[in-house]
C-alpha positions in Angstrom: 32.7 -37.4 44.5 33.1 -34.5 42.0 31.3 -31.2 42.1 29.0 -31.1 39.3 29.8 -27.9 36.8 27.7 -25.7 35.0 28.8 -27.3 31.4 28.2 -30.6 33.1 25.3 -30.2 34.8 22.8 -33.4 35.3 24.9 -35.6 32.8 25.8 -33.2 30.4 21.8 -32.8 29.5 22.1 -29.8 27.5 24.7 -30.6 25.2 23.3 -33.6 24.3 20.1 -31.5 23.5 22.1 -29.4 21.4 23.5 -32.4 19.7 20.3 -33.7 19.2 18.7 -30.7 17.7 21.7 -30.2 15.4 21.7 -33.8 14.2 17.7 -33.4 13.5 19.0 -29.8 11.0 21.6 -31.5 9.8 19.3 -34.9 8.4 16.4 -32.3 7.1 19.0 -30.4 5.8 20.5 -32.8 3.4 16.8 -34.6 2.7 15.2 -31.6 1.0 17.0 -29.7 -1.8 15.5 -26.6 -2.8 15.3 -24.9 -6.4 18.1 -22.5 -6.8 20.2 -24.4 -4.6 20.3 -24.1 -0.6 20.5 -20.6 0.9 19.3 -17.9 3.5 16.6 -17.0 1.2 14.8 -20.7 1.0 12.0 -21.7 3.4 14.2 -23.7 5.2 16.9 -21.2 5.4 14.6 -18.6 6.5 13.5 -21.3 9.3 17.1 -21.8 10.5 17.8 -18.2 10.3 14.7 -17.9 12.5 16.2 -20.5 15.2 19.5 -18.9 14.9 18.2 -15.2 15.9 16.0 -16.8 18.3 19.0 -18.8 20.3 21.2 -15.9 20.1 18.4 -13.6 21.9 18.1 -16.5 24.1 22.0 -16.0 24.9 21.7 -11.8 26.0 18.5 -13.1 27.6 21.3 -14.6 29.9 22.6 -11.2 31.0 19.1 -9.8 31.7 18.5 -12.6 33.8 22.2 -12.7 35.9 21.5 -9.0 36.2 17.3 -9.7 37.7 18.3 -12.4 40.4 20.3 -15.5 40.8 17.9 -17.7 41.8 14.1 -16.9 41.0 11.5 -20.0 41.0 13.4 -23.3 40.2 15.9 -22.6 37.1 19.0 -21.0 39.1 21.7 -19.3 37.3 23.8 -21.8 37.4 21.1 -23.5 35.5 20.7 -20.8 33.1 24.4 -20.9 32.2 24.4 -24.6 30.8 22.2 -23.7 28.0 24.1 -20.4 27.5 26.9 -22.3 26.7 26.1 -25.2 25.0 23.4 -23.2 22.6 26.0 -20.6 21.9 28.4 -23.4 20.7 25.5 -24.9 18.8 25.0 -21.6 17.0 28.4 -21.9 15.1 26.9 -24.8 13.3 22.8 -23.3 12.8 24.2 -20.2 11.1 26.0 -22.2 8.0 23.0 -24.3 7.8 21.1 -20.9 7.6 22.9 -20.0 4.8 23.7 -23.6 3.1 27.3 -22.8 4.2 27.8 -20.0 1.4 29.3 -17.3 3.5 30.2 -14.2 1.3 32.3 -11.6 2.9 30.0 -9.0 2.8 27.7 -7.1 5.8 25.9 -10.8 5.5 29.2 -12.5 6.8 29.9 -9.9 9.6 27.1 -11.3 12.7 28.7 -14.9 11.8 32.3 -13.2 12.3 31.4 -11.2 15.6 29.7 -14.3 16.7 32.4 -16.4 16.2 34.1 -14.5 18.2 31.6 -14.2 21.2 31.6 -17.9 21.2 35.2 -17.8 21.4 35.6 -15.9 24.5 32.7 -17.3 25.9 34.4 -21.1 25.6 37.3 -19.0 27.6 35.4 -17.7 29.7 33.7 -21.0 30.5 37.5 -22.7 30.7 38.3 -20.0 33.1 35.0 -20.2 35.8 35.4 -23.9 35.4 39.5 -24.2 36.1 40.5 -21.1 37.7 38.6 -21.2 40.7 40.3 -24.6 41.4 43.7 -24.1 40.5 43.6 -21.0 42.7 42.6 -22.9 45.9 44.7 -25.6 45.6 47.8 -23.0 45.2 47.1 -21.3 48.6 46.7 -24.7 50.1 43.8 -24.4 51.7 44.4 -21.0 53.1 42.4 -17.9 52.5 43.7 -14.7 51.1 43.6 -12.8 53.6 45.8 -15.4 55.1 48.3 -15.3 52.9 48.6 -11.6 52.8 48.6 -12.1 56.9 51.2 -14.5 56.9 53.4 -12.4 54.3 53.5 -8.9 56.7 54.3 -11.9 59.2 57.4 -13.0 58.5 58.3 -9.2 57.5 57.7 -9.0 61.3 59.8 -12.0 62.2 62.5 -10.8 59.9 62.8 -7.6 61.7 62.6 -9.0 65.1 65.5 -11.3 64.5 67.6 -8.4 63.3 66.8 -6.3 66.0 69.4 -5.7 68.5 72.0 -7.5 66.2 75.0 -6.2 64.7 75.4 -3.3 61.2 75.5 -6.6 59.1 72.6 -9.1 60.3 70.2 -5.3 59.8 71.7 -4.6 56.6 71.0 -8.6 55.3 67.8 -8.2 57.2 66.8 -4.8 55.2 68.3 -5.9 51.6 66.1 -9.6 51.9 63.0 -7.7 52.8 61.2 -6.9 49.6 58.7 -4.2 49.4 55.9 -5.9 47.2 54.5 -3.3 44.9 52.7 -5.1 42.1 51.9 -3.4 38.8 49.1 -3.4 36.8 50.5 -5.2 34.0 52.4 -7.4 36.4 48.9 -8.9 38.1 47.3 -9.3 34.6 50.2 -11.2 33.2 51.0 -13.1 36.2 54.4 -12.4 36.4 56.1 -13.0 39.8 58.6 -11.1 42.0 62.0 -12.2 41.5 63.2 -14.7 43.3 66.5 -14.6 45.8 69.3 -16.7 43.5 71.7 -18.8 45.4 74.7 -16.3 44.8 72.6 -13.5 46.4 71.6 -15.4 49.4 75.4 -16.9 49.8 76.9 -13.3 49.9 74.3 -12.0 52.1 75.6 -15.1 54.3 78.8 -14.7 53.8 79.0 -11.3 55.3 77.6 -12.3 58.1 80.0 -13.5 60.9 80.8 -16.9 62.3 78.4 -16.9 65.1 75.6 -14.6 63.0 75.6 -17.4 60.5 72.8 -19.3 61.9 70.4 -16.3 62.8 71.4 -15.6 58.5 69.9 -19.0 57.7 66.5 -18.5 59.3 65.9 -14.8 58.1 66.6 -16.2 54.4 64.5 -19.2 55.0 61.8 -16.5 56.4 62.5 -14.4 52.6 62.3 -17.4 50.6 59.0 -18.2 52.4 57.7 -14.6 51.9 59.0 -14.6 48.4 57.0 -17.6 47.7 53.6 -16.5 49.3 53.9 -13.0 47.5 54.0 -15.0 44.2 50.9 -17.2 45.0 49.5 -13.9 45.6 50.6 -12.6 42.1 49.0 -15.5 40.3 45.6 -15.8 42.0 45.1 -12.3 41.6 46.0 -12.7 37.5 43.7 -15.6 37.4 40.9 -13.7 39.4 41.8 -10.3 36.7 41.4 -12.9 34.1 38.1 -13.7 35.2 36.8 -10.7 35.2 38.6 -9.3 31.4 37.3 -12.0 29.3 33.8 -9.8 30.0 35.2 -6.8 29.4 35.5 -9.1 25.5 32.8 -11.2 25.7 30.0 -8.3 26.6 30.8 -5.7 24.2 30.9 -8.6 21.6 27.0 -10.0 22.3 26.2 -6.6 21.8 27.7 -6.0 18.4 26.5 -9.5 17.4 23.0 -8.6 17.6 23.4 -5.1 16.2 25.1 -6.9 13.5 22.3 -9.4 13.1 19.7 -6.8 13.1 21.6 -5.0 10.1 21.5 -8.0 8.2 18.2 -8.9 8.5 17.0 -5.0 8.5 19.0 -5.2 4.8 17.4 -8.7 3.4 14.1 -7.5 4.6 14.3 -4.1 3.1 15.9 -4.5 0.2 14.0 -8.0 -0.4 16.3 -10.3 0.3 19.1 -9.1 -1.8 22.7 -10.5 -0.1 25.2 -9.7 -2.7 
């Protein structure tokens, strides 16, 4: 049985809620046609513009609340983040209805942009708490990081024990297939792995190995390879967990200039009565 998700939570509720409410603005929308044409400045676009400011406070209410407690009473986080996301969605729609989808590119236009653009990283960030988690688990296998990183200073271990004692050669094939793993910043963000041992390089390290050496070779590149490979899976769980936590370091500062933005405009239609042009 699958683990219910946050987006999906008791049947997809929410965004059917969403779709409902949308469905209801939409039909009232196109029944009443207002003198002077449909705009932010009619009763009913004052009304949507009202909703509209209301489910985006609803949205930074979010952050107050992930910030209070997880759980408190009945309506867990996990809860609380449905709504967040299927509302914020829903807002892309409620604005142009707000405005009878006559955007000018003006200070009027720039909340809808900056929202847009919250939404945007928000659907990411979604993607990414939804997928990520997932994908990184199944990579290690079903073992634990700390695992991993055990099992990679591991087989460093093993290499140097089988070279030990053993002729110039085996210690310098030994030295030249240990890689020191030094990940850069850029390189865990990206997700780019360590370079991989190519069949030439492993074949010379072989072949300067002597007859009876040949065999001890093969298992100290099999134990590279293997700590090649686990280094990587290391690389791309940490670029998926960096992810994770950067699309905040977007999405946050974004809320934050959406409601700025939002009070502007309405500080502007209110004060100067409404003008938009």
């Amino acid at each position: 049985m699958s683990r219910e998700t946050f987006v999906g939570q008791q049947r997809f509720l929410w965004l059917w809620l969403c779709m409902a409410g949308l469905v209801a603005m939409i039909a009232i929308y196109l029944a009443i046609e207002p003198v002077g044409g449909r705009n932010g400045g009619t009763r009913l676009g004052l009304a949507y513009g009202v909703i509209a400011a209301a489910g985006i406070l609803f949205l930074m209410w979010y952050g107050v609340r992930k910030r209070y407690r997880y759980a408190h009473g009945s309506f867990t986080l996990k809860r609380w983040l449905g709504p967040h996301v299927w509302i914020g969605i829903a807002l892309a729609l409620v604005v142009p209805l707000h405005c009878g989808f006559t955007i000018r590119w003006n200070l009027h236009a720039t909340p809808y942009v900056i929202m847009l653009l919250t939404i945007l990283s928000g659907i990411w960030g979604a993607y990414a708490y939804v997928r990520l988690p997932s994908e990184m688990r199944a990579r290690r296998e079903g073992t634990t990081v700390k695992s991993c990183v055990d099992q990679i200073d591991g087989l460093a271990a093993e290499i140097a024990r089988a070279a030990r004692d053993r002729s110039a050669a085996v210690k310098a094939c030994a030295t030249a297939l240990t890689v020191v793993f030094a990940p850069s910043f850029a390189q865990v963000v990206f997700g780019r792995p360590f370079r991989a041992f190519t069949k030439p390089e492993l074949s010379a390290q072989l072949a300067s190995l002597a007859s009876d050496e040949q065999a001890l070779g093969l298992e100290i590149i099999g134990l590279a390879v293997r700590r090649v490979e686990l280094a990587n899976t290391m690389i791309a769980e940490a670029s998926a967990a960096a992810r994770m936590r950067l699309w905040l370091y977007l999405h946050v500062p974004l809320s934050f200039g959406c409601v700025v933005a939002v009070a502007a405009h309405v500080f502007w239609v209110v004060y100067y009565g409404g003008a938009t042009r």
